[in-house]
C-alpha positions in Angstrom: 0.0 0.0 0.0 1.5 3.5 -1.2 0.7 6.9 0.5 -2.4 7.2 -2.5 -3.8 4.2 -1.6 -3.7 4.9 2.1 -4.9 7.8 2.2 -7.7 6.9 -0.1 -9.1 4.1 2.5 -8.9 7.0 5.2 -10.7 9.2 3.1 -13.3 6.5 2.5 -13.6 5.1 5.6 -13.9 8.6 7.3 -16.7 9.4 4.5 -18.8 6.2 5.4 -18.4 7.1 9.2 -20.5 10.6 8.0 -17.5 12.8 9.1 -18.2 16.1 7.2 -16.3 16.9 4.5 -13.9 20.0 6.3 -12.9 17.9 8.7 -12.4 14.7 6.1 -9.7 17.1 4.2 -7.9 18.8 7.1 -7.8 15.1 8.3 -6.8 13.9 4.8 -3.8 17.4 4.8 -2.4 16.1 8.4 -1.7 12.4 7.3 -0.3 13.3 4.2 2.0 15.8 5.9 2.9 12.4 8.6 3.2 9.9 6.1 5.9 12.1 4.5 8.3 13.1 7.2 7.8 9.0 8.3 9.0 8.1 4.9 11.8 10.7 5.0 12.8 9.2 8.5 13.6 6.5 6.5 10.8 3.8 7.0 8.9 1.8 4.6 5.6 2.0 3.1 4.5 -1.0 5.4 6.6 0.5 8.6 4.6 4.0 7.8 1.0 2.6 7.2 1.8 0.3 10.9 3.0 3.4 12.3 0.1 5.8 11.3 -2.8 3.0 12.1 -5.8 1.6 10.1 -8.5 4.0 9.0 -10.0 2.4 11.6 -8.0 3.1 15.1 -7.5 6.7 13.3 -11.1 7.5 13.7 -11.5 6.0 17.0 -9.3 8.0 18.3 -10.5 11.6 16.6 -14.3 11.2 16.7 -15.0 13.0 19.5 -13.3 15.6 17.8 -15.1 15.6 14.5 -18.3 16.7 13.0 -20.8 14.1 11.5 -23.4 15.0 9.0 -26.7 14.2 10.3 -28.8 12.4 7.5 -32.7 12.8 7.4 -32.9 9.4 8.5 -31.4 10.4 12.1 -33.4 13.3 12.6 -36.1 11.2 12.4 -34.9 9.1 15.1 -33.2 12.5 17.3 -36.6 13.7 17.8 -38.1 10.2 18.5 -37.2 11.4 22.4 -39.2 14.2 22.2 -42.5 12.4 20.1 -42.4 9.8 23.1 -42.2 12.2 26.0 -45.3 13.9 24.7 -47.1 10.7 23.9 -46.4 9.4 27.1 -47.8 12.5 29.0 -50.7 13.0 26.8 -51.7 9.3 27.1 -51.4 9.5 31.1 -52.9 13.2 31.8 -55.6 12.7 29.0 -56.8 9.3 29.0 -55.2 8.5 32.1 -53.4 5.6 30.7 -50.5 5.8 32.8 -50.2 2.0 33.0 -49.5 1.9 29.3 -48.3 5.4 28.3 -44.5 4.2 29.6 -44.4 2.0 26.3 -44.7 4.8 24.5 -40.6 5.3 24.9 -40.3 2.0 22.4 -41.0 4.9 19.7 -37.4 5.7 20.3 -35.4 2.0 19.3 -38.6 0.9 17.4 -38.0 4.0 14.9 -34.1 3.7 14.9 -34.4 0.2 14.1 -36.5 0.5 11.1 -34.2 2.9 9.7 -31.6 1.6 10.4 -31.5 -2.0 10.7 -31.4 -3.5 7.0 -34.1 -6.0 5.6 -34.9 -9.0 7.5 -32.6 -8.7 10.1 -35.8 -5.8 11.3 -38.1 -8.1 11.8 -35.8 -10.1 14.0 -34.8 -6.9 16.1 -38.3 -5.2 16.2 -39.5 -8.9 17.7 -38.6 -8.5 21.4 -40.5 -4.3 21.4 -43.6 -6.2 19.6 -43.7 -9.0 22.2 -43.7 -6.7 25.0 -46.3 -4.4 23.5 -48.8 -7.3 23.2 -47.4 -9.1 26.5 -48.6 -5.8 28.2 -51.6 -4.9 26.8 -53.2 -8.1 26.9 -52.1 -8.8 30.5 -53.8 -5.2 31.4 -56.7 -5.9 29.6 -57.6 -9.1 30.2 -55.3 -9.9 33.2 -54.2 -13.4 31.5 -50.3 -12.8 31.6 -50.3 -16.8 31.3 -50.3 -18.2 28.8 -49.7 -14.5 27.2 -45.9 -14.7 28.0 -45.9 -17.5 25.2 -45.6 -14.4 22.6 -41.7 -13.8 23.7 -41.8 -17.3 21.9 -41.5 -15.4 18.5 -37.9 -13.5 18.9 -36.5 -17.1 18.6 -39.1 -18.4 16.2 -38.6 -15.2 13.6 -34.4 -15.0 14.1 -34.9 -19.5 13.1 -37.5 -18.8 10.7 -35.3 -15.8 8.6 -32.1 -17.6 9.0 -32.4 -21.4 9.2 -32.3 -23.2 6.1 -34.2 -26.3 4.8 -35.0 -29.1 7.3 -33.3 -28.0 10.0 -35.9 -25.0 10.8 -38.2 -27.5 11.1 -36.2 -29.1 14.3 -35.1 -26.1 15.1 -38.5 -24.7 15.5 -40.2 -27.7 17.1 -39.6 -27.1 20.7 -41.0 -23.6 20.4 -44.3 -25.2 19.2 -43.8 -28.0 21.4 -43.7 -25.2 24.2 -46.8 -23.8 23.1 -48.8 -26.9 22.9 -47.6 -28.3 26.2 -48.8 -24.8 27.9 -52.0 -24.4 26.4 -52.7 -27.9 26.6 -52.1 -28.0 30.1 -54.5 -25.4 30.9 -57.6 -27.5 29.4 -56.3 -31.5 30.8 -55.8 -32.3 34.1 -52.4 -33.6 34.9 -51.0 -32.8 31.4 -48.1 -30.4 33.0 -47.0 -34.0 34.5 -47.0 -36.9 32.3 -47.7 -34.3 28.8 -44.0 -33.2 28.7 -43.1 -36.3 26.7 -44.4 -34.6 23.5 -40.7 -32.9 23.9 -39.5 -36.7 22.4 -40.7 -35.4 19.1 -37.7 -32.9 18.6 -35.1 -35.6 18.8 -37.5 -37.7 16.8 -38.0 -35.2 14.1 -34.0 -34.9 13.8 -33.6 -38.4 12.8 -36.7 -39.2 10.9 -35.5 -36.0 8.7 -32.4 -37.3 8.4 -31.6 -40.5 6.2 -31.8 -43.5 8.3 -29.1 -45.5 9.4 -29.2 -48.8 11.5 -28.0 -46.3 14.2 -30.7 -43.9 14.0 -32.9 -46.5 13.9 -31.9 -48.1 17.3 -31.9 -44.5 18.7 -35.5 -43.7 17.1 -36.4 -47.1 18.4 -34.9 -46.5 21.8 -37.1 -43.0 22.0 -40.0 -44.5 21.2 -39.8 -46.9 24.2 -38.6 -44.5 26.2 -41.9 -42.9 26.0 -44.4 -45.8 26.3 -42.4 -46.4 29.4 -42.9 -43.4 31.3 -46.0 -43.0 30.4 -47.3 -46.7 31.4 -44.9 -46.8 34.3 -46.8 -43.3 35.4 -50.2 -43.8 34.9 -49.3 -47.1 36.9 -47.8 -46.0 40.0 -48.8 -41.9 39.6 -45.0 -41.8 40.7 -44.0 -39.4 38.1 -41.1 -37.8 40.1 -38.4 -40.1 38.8 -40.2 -41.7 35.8 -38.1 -39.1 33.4 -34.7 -42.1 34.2 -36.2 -44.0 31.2 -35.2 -41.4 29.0 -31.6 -41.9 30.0 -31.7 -45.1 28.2 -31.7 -43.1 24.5 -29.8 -40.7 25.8 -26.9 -43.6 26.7 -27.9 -45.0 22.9 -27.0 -41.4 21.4 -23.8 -40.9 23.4 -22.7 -44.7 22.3 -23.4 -44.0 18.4 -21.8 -40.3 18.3 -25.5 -38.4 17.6 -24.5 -36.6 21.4 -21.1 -35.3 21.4 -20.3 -33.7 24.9 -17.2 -31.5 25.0 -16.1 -30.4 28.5 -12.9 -28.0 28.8 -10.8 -29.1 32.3 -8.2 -26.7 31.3 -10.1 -24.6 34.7 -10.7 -27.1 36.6 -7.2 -28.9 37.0 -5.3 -24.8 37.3 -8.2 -24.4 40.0 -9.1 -27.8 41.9 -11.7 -25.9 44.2 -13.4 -25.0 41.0 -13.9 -29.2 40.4 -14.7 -29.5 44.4 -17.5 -26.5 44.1 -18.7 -28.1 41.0 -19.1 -31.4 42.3 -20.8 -30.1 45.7 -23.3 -28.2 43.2 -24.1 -31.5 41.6 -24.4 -33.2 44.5 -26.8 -30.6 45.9 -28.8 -30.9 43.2 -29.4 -34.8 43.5 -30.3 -34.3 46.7 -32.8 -31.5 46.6 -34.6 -32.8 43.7 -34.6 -36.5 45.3 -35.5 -34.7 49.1 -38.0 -32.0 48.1 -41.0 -33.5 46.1 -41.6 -31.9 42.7 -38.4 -29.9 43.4 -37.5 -31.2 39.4 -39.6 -28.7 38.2 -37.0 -25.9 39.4 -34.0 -27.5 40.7 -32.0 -27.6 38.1 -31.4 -24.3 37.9 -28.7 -25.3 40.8 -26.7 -26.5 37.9 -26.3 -23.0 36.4 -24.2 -22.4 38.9 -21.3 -25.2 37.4 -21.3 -23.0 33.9 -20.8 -19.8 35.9 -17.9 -21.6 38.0 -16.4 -22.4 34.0 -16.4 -18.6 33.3 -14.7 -17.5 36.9 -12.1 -20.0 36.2 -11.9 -18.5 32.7 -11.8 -14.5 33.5 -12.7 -14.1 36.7 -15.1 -11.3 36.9 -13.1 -9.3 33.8 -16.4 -9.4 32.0 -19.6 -9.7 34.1 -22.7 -9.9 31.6 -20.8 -13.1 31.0 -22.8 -14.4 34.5 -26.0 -12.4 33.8 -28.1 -15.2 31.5 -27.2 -17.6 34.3 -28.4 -15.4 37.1 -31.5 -13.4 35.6 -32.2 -17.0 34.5 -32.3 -17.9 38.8 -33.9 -15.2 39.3 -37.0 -15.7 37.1 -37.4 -19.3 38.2 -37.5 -18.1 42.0 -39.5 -15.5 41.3 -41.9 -17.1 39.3 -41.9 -20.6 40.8 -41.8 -19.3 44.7 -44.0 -16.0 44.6 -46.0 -16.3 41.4 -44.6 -13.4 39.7 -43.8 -14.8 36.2 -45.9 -11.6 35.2 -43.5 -9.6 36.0 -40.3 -11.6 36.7 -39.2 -11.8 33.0 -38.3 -8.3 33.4 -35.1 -9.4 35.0 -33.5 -10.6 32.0 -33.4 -6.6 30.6 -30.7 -6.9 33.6 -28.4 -8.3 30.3 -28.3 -5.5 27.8 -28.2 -3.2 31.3 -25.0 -4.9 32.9 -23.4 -5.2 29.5 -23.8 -1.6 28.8 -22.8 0.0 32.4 -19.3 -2.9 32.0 -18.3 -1.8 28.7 -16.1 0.7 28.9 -14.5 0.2 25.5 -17.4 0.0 22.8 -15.8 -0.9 19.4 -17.2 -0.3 16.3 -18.8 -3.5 15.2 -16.6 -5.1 12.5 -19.1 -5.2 10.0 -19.0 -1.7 9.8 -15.6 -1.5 9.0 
């Protein structure tokens, strides 16, 4: 790369960031003036360009000191602020619609995401606002937050449907609409939230059948299947559904044996940090013995286990990078809330805990590579 040719990918880069064109060119002058006393010092092309930086550490470190143009497209979402504060005070004062008016911020990302965001990937991030809208309104409405939680269902659902290709978006989708089923079925049938969760076999069976069949798939699809009748006819036989779900072990072994579950478990931690392997197995152990002690305690026990993932990332980087931990615990926090007080209604709000950690950690926002 010559001085041309490097200053040309400034120039450009700079131009795509939106830096106005004054400060592009007294930008463009100062380089030029740097690249030529570096050459005259006697380096190389290569030695100048590595000395001077990429176009892209160069604007990180001036852009606080530039001027960017502002399209029409970000006025429109600058005075988004403003449209929602006044929505949001006319809705409450006027129609005193205070329990809903607070939505009315979403104007703000909902608007800079469709400008912003690019074709399908919009539908994918306007999902999550949409869900919340009709979460909300139907819960005030009609007061029947469950099942209405089941709409959060479609951020996964659209992300799989826009981007999985060919068979496996069928598999990929199935436990959403398994999940949706075993809910709403649940409400109407007695005893279905026991025995119905079963219907969850058809995922792995849909992964085979879609599959061409081997002799192993076979014994595996074969193996399910049983798995199945038995713990629904050892169930219904001795109602003691607490520790039917061991039959399903059996495929489970099968899959391991033929390859079809591959488990890959880094003890790089572990052996540097043996009280990490001591923790973990005390977590295990504790969560045999609640779930065998407590009765029904499967239905929320296992989030005990989170706690052995969690132990993986200390051992990894400590608490360097805390949003690391925040699916585990907002995850925790759900289940207790929901499972112990009954506040599912609410508790999923937790989980905005992510984006919020992530952002107040982040000290060093980079420019997303894809902008580069």
């Amino acid at each position: 790369m010559n001085k041309q040719e490097y200053l040309k990918a400034l120039e450009v880069y700079l131009s795509e960031k939106q830096v106005i064109k004054k400060d592009i060119d007294l930008i463009i002058s100062d380089y030029s003036d740097l690249y030529d006393e570096a050459l005259d010092s006697g380096l190389s092309h290569t030695d100048v360009v590595s000395k001077l930086g990429n176009p892209n550490t160069i604007y990180e470190a001036i852009k606080d000191d530039v001027k960017h143009q502002m399209h029409k497209h970000n006025r429109i979402v600058a005075i988004t602020p403003f449209v929602a504060i006044i929505t949001f005070y006319l809705l409450g004062f006027l129609g005193n619609l205070w329990e809903y008016s607070w939505m009315a911020f979403f104007i703000i990302p909902i608007t800079a995401i469709i400008v912003n965001v690019k074709r399908k990937d919009k539908f994918v991030a306007l999902s999550p606002f949409v869900a919340v809208l009709i979460f909300m309104i139907t819960g005030f409405t009609t007061g029947f937050w469950h099942p209405t939680w089941l709409i959060f269902l479609i951020i996964p659902v659209l992300a799989i449907s826009i981007n999985v290709k060919g068979r496996e978006k069928i598999v990929a989708l199935s436990p959403f609409a398994l999940t949706t089923i075993y809910i709403l079925v649940s409400m109407f049938v007695d005893g279905f939230h026991i025995y119905g969760w079963a219907i969850f076999a058809l995922t792995p069976i849909l992964a085979i059948v879609l599959k061409p069949l081997t002799p192993s798939r076979i014994i595996l699809l074969i193996t399910i299947v049983l798995a199945v009748v038995a713990h629904q006819v050892i169930g219904h036989m001795t109602q003691e559904w607490q520790f039917t779900w061991l039959v399903y072990l059996i495929p489970a072994i099968v899959a391991l044996f033929f390859g079809d579950i591959q488990i890959g478990v880094d003890f790089k931690n572990y052996k540097k940090h043996p009280v990490l392997l001591l923790l973990a197995l005390m977590i295990l152990t504790a969560y045999i013995l609640v779930s065998i002690l407590i009765p029904y305690a499967w239905n929320w026990s296992w989030i005990i286990l989170l706690g052995i993932p969690m132990l993986g990332i200390y051992g990894s980087i400590k608490f360097s990078s805390p949003v690391a931990y925040m699916p585990f615990i907002s995850t925790i926090i759900f289940i207790v809330l929901g499972q112990f007080f009954g506040l599912y209604a609410y508790a999923w709000l937790v989980y905005l805990t992510i984006p919020m950690v992530a952002i107040l950690t982040n000290h060093d926002l980079k420019t997303d590579k894809t902008d580069e």
